[in-house]
C-alpha positions as CSV (number, residue, x, y, z in Angstrom):
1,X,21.0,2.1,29.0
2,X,18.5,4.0,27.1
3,X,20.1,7.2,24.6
4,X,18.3,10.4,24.6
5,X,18.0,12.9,22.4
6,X,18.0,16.4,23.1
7,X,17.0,20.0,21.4
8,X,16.7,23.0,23.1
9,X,17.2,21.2,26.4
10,X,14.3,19.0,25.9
11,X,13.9,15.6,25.5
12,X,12.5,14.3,22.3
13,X,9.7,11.7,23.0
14,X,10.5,8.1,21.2
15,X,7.7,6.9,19.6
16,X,6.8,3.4,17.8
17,X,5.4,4.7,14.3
18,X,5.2,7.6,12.7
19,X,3.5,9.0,9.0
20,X,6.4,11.0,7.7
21,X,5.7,11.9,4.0
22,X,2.7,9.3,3.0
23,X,5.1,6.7,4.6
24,X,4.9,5.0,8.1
25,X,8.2,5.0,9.5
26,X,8.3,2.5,12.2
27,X,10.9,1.6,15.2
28,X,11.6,-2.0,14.6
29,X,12.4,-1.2,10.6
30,X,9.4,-3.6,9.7
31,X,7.2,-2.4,6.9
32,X,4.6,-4.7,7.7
33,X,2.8,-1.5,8.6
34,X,3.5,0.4,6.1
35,X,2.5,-2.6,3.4
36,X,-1.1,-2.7,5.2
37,X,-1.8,0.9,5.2
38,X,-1.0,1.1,1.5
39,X,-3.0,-1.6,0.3
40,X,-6.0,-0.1,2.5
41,X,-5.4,3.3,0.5
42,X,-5.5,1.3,-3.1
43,X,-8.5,-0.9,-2.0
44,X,-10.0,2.6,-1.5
45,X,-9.2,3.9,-4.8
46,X,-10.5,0.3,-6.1
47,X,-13.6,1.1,-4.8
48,X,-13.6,4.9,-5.8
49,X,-12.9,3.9,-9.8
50,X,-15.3,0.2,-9.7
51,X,-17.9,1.4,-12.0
52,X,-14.8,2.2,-14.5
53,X,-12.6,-0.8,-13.7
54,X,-15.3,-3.6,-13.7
55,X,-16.6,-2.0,-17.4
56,X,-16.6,-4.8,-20.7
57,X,-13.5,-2.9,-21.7
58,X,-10.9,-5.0,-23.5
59,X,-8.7,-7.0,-21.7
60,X,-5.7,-5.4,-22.1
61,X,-7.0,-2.2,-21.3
62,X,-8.6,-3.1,-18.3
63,X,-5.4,-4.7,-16.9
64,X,-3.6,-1.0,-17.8
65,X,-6.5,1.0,-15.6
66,X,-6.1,-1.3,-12.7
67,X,-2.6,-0.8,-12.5
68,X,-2.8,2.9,-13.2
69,X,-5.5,3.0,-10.9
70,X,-4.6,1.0,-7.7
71,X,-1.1,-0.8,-8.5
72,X,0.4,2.9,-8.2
73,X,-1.0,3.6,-4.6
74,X,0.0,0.4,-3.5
75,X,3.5,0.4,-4.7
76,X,4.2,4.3,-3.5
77,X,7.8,4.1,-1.5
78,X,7.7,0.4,-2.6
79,X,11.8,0.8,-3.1
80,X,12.6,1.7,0.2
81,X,10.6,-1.8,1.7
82,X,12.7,-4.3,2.7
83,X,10.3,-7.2,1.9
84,X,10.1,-10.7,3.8
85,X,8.0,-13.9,2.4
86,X,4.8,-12.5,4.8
87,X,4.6,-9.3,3.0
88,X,5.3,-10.3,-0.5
89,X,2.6,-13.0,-0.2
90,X,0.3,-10.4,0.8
91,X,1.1,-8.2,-1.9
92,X,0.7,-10.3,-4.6
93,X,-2.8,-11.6,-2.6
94,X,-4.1,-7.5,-3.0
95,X,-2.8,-7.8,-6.4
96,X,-4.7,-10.9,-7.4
97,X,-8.0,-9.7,-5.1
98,X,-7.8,-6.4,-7.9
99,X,-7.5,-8.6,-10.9
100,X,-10.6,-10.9,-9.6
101,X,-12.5,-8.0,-8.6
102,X,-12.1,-6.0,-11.5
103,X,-12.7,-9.1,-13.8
104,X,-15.1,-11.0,-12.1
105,X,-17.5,-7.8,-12.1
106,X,-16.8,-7.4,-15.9
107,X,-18.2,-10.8,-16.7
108,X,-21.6,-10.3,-15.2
């Protein structure tokens, strides 16, 4: 027996996901979802701040502009996650993928 919610005498349609305040609110209470479109968005501000990130700045200093830069984006509404093994693993992968990226470009 499916419940239905009504306003105004209409039904409200259900629907699987939904962006409600730079957050994807899903169904099922997975934030696999969510997870995937935030690392999309940092990757994307990777690429927007590469020629500054991947500079022969001092170590230290480049490790504070990448997670200024991207570590930020990714992490936005990170308290709210409810993280299994499969997410945290690809979390820390996006994590590493910046710290390559940013030094591996450095070095050339």
């Amino acid at each position: 027996m499916q419940k239905f919610v009504m306003t105004d005498h209409k039904q409200l349609e259900n629907v699987k996901h939904l962006n409600y305040l730079c957050s994807m609110v899903t169904n099922d209470a997975m934030c696999t979802r969510e997870i995937k479109s935030r690392v999309a968005m940092a990757q994307a501000v990777f690429y927007k701040k590469k020629a500054l990130l991947t500079r022969k700045f001092d170590l230290n200093l480049r490790k504070k502009l990448t997670k200024c830069c991207t570590w930020s984006t990714e992490l936005y509404g990170a308290e709210t996650w409810t993280l299994r093994k499969v997410e945290h693993k690809y979390l820390e992968a996006f994590e590493m993928w910046c710290i390559g990226g940013s030094f591996r470009q450095a070095a050339l």
